[in-house]
VEXGU-992696 format. One record per residue (C-alpha): residue in one letter; x, y, z. Coordinates in nm, 3 decimals. Each point is the difference from the previous one (the first is absolute). Layout:
> type, c1, c2, c3
> A, X, Y, Z .
...
This chain:
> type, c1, c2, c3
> X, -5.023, 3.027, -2.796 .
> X, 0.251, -0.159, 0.176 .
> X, -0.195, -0.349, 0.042 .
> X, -0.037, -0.005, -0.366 .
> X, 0.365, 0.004, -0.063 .
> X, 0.046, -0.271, 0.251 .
> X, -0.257, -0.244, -0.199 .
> X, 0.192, 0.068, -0.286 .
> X, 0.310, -0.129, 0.113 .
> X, -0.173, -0.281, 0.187 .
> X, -0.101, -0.174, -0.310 .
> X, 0.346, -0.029, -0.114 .
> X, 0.144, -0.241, 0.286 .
> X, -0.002, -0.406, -0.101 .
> X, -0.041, -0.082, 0.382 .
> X, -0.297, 0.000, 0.154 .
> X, 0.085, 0.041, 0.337 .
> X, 0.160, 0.319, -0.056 .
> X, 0.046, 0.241, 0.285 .
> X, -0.065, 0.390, 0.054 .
> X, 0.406, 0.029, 0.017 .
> X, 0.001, -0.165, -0.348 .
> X, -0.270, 0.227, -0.145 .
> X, 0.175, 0.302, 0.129 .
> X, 0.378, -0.115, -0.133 .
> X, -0.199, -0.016, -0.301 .
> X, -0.084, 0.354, 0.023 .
> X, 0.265, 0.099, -0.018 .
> X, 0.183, -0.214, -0.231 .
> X, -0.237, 0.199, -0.222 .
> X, 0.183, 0.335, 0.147 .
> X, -0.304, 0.120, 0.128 .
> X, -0.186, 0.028, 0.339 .
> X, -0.356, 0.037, 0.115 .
> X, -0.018, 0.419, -0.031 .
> X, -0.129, 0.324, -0.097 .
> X, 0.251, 0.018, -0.313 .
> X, -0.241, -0.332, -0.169 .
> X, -0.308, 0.135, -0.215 .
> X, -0.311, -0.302, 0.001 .
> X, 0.288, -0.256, 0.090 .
> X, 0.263, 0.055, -0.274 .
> X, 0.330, 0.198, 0.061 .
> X, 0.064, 0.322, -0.168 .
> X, 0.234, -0.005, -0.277 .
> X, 0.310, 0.064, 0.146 .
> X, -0.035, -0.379, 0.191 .
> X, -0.220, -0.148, -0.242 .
> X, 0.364, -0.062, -0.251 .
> X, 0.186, -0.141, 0.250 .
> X, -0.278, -0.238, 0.085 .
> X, 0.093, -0.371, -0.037 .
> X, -0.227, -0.288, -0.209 .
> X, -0.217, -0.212, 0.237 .
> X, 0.201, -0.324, -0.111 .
> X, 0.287, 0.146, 0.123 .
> X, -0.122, 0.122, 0.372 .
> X, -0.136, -0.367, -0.003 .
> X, 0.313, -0.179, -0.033 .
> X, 0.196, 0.222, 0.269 .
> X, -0.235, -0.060, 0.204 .
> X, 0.011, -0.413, -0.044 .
> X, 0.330, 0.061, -0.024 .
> X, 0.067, 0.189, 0.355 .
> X, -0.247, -0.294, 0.136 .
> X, 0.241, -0.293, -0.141 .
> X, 0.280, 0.157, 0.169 .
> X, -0.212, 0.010, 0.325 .
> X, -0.073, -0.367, -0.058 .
> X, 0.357, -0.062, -0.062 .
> X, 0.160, 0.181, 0.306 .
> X, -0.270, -0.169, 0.219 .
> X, 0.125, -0.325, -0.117 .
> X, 0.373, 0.071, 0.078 .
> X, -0.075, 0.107, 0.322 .
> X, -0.236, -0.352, 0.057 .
> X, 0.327, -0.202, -0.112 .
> X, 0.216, 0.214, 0.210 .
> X, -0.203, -0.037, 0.308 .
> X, -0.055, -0.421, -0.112 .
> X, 0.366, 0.010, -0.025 .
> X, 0.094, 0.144, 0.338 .
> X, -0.297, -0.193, 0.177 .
> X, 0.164, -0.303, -0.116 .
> X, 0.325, 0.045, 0.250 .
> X, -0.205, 0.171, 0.285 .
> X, -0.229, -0.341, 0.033 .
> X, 0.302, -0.227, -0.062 .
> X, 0.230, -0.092, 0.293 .
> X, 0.330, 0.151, -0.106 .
> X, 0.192, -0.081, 0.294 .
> X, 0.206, -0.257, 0.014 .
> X, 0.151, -0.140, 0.326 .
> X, -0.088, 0.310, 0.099 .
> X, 0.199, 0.230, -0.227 .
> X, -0.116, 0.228, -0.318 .
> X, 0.055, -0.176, -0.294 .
> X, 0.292, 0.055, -0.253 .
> X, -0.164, -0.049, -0.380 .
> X, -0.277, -0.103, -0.163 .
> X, 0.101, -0.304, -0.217 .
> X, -0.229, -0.091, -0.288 .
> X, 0.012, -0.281, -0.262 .
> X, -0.208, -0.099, -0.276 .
> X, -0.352, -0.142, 0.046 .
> X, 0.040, -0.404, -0.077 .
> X, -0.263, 0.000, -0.206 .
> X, 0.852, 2.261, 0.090 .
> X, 0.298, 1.071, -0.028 .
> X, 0.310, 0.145, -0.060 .
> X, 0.215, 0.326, -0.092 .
> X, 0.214, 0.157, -0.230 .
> X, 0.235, 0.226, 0.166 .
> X, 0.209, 0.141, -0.340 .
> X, 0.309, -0.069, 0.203 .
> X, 0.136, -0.376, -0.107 .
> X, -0.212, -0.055, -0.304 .
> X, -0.104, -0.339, -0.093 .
> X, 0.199, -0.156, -0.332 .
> X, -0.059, -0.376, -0.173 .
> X, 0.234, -0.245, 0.148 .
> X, 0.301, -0.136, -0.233 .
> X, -0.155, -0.291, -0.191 .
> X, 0.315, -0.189, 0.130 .
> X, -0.113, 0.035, 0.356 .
> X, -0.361, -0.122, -0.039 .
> X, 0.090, -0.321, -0.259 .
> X, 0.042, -0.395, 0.131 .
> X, 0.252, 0.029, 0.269 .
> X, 0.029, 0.399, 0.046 .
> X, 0.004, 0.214, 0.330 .
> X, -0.363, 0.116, -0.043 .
> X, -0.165, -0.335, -0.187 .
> X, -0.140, -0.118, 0.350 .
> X, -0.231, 0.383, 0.016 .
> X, -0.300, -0.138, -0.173 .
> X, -0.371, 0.186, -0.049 .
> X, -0.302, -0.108, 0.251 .
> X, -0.312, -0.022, -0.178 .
> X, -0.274, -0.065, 0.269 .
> X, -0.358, -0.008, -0.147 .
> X, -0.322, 0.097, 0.318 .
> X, -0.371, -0.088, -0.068 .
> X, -0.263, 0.031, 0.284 .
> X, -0.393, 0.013, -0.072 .
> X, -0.139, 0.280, -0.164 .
> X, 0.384, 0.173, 0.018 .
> X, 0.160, 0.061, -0.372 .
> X, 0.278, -0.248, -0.072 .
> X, 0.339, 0.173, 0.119 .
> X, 0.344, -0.114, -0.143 .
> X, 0.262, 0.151, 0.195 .
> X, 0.380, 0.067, -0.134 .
> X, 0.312, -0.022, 0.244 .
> X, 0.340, -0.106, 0.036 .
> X, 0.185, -0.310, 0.165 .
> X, 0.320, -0.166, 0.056 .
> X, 0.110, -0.344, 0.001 .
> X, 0.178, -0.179, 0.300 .
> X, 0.051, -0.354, -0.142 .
> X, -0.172, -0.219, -0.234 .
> X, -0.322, -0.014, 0.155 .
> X, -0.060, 0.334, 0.168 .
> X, -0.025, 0.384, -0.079 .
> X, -0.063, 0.264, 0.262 .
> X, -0.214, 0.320, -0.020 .
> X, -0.212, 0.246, 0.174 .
> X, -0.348, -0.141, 0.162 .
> X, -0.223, 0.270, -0.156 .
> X, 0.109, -0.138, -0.391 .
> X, -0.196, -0.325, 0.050 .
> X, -0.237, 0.118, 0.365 .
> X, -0.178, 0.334, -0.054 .
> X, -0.158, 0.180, 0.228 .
> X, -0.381, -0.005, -0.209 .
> X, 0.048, -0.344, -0.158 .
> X, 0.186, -0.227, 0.249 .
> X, 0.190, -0.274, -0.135 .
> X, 0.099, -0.021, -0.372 .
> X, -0.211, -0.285, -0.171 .
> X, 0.324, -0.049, -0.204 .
> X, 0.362, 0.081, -0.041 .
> X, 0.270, -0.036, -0.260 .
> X, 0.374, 0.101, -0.029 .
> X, 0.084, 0.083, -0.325 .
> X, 0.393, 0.113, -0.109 .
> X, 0.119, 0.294, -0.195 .
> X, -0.142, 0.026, -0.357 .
> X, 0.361, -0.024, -0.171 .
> X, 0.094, -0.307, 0.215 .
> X, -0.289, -0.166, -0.071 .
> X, -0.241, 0.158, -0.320 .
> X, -0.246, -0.310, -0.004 .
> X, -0.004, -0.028, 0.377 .
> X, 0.038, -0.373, 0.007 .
> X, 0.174, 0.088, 0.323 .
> X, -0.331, 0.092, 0.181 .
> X, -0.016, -0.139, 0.310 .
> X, -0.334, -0.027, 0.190 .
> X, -0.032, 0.038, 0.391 .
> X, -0.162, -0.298, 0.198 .
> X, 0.055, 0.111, 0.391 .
> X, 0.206, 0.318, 0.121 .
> X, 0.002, 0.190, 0.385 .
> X, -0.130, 0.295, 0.063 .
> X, 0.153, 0.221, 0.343 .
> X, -0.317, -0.088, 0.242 .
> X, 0.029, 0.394, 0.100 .
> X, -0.078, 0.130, -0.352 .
> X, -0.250, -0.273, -0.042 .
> X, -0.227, 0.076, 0.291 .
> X, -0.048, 0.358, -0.124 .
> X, 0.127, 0.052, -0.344 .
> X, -0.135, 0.340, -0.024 .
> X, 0.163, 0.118, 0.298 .
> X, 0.250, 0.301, -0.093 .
> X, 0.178, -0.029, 0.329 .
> X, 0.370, -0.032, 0.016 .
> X, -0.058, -0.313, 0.207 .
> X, -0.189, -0.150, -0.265 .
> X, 0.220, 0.126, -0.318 .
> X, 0.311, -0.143, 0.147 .
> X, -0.177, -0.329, 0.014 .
> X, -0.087, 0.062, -0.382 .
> X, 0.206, -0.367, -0.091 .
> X, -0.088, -0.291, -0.212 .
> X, 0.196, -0.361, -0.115 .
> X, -0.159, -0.191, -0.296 .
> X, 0.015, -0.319, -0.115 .
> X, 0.013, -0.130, -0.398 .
> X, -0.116, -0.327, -0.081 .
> X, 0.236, -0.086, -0.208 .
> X, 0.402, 0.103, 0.006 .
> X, 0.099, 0.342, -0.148 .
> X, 0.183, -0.019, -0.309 .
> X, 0.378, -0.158, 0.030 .
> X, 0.096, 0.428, -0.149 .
> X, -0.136, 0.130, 0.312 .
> X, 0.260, 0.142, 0.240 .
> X, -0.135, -0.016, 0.380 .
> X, 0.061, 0.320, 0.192 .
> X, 0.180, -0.042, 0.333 .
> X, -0.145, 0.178, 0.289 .
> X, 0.126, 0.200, 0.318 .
> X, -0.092, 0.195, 0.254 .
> X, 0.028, 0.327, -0.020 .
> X, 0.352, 0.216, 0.067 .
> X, -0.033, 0.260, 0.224 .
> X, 0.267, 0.179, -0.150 .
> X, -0.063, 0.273, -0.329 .
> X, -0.040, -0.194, -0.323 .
> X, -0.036, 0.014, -0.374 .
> X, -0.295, -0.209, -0.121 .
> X, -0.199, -0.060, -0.305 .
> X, -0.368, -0.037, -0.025 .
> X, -0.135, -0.243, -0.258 .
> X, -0.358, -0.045, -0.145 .
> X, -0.220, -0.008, -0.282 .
> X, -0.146, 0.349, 0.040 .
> X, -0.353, 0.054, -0.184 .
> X, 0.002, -0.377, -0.039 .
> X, 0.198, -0.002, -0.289 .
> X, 0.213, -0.306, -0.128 .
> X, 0.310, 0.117, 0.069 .
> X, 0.179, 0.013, 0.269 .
> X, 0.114, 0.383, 0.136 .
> X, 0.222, 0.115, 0.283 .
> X, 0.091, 0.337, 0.211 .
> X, 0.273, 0.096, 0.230 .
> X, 0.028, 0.168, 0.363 .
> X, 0.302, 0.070, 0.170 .
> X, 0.090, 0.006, 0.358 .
> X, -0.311, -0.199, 0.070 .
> X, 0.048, -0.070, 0.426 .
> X, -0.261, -0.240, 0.184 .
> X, -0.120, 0.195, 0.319 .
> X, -0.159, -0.267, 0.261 .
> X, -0.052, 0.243, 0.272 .
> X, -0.177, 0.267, -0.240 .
> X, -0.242, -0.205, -0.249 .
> X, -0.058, -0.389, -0.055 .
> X, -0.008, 0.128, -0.378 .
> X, 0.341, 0.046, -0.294 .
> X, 0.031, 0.357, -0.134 .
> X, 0.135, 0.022, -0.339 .
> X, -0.021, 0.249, -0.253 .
> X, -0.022, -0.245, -0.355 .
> X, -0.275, 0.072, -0.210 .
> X, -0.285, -0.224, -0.044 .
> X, -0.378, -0.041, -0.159 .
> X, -0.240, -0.232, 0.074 .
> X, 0.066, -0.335, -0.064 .
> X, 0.374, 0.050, 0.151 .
> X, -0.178, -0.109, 0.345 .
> X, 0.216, -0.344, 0.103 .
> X, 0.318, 0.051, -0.168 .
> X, 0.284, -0.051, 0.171 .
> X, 0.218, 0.273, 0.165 .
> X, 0.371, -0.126, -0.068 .
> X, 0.349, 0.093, 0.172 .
> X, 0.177, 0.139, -0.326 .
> X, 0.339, -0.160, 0.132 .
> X, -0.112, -0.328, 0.073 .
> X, -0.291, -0.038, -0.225 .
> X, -0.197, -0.114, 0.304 .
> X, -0.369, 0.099, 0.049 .
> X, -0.120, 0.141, 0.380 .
> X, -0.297, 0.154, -0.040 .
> X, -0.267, -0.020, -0.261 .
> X, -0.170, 0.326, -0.149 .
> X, -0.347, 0.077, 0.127 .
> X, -0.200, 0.324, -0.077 .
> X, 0.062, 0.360, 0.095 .
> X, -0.023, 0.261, 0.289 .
> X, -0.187, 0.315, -0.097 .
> X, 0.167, 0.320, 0.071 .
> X, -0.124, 0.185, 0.301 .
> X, 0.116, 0.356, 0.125 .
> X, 0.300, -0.231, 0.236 .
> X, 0.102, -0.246, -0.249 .
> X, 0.092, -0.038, -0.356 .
> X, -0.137, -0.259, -0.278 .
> X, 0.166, -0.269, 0.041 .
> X, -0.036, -0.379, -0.096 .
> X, 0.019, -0.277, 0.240 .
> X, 0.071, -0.379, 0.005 .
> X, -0.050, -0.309, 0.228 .
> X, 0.288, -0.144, 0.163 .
> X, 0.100, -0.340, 0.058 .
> X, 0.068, -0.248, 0.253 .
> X, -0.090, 0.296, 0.241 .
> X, -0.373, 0.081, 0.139 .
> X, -0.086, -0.405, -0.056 .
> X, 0.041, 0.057, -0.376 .
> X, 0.232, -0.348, -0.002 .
> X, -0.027, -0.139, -0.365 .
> X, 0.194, -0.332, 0.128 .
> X, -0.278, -0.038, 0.264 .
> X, -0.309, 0.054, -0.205 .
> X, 0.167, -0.285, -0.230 .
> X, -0.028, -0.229, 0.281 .
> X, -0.333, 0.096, 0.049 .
> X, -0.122, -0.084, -0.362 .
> X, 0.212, -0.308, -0.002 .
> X, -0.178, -0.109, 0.298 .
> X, -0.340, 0.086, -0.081 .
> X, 0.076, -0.127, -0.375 .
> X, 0.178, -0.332, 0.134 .
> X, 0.304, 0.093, -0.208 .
> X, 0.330, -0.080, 0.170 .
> X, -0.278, -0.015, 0.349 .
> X, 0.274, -0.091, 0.305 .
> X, -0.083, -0.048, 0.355 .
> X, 0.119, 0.362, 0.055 .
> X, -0.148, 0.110, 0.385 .
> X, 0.081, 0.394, -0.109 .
> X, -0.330, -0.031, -0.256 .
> X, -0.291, -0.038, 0.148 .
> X, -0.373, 0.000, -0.172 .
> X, -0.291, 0.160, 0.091 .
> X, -0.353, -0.008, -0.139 .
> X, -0.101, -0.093, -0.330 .
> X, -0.206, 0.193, -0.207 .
> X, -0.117, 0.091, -0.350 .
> X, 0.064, 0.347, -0.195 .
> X, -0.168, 0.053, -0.310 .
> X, 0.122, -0.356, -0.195 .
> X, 0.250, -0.063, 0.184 .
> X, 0.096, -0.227, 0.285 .
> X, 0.172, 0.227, 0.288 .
> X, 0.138, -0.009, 0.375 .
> X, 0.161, 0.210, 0.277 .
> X, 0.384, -0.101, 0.059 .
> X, 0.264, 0.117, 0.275 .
């Protein structure tokens, strides 16, 4: 009795080379199984009303076989992406690169803590020449074969006319690799037709967190640091953000980002906010954020100078709380000056005869032209 209930639910699957395993997930998507309580094949009434129509079994199952298909293709471009350093010779002069500098072809997890909530910035702040109008959304669009298109929402901050700095994993994921494009685009009330869009032809990606983007390692995550490059100047309304390292004494900061990828632009606060170098390569802080917030700068509230930029989260284990965390600059190789020169000299923008940058190999990644720099 039990093999006719099998050919029953046989006939309903659309794939030919169906398997045992699918026959019996089937089964028991019908809440049944091969036993005494079945009479000639059929279930007894009490199963028989919660049983499910055939069309419906049939697209689960195509269903949980599209998401096979799908995570089988992440993992191929994962594994394409990290074979693509492992076969390359990295080294240069003997010594580990320090970025990954790309350019146009010729031819992108956070937490709300409910202590410093998050609150619109003034419009004042974020308008042409305000203290926030240089904190800008990253838009970075991934496609790879057979992989659903993926547009990914962060946050940035502008430096000077040409160049905005953010986190590596807004425009390099770990599944898709290298965003196939990238735009900077300002807060909503600053700019409500977004004439101001700017579009990304070459950044530098940290060669640590490109090597092995999914690596959850402190090592890597401190690496987790990114400089773009607009093709065209940013609007004459956009302030540029100076830069610093980071104090080692306590500090008030505030945490900006578009959080959800909304237009606007939000910020949080955390107090007494202390670098530790000897304890983590990582910023505590206590601001709330949402995805999306990822990138935005982490700014001295006294000076109005950014030192970190927000990253993601630390879960809470039974030792430690929740708490957020941020990249810091001009510490751990994360030297936004430095990765300018790089893209400068790989771009041959403002290229000098500078002996302290030195290029490796070239290379392609995705549509874009690449190569290691120290």
């Amino acid at each position: 009795m039990g093999t006719q209930l099998t050919e029953r639910v046989l006939d309903v699957s659309l794939d030919d080379n169906a398997t045992n395993t699918d026959t019996l997930d089937s089964t028991r998507l019908y809440g049944v199984s091969c036993n005494s309580n079945h009479e000639n094949g059929v279930p007894k009434d009490s199963t028989l009303k919660n049983r499910a129509p055939r069309k419906t079994i049939a697209r689960k199952i195509i269903a949980r076989k599209t998401k096979a298909r799908n995570k089988l293709a992440r993992n191929m471009r994962l594994r394409e992406i990290r074979a693509q350093f492992r076969c390359r010779r990295a080294l240069i002069d003997r010594c580990m690169p320090e970025a990954v500098v790309f350019r146009r072809t010729s031819s992108g997890n956070e937490a709300i803590l409910e202590e410093n909530p998050m609150a619109d910035c003034p419009e004042d702040t974020v308008q042409d020449g305000g203290s926030v109008s240089g904190v800008m959304m990253v838009v970075a669009t991934f496609e790879a074969p057979g992989v659903r298109r993926k547009v990914l929402k962060s946050t940035g901050v502008a430096i000077n006319d040409y160049y905005i700095m953010t986190v590596a994993h807004a425009i390099w994921d770990s599944n898709f690799g290298l965003a196939s494009s990238i735009t900077v685009i300002r807060d909503i009330r600053a700019d409500p037709s977004q004439e101001n869009m700017r579009c990304v032809d070459a950044g530098a990606v940290h060669y640590q967190w490109a090597r092995n983007p999914g690596d959850t390692s402190e090592s890597t995550r401190k690496n987790d640091f990114a400089i773009l490059h607009v093709s065209e100047p940013f609007h004459r309304g956009v302030q540029p953000m100076a830069y610093q390292e980071p104090p080692t004494h306590p500090t008030d900061v505030s945490i900006y980002g578009f959080p959800r990828g909304g237009p606007r632009l939000r910020y949080s606060t955390s107090h007494q906010v202390k670098y530790a170098p000897n304890v983590s390569g990582l910023l505590d802080h206590k601001g709330d954020t949402e995805y999306g917030s990822s990138g935005g700068p982490v700014v001295d509230i006294s000076s109005g100078t950014a030192f970190g930029l927000h990253r993601g989260f630390a879960k809470k284990t039974q030792t430690t709380p929740l708490i957020n965390k941020a990249v810091l600059l001009q510490v751990h190789g994360n030297d936004p000056h430095r990765f300018m020169q790089f893209i400068d000299d790989f771009t041959e923008e403002n290229s000098t005869e500078d002996s302290s940058v030195i290029k490796g190999d070239e290379f392609c990644v995705g549509i874009w032209d690449a190569a290691f720099y120290r």
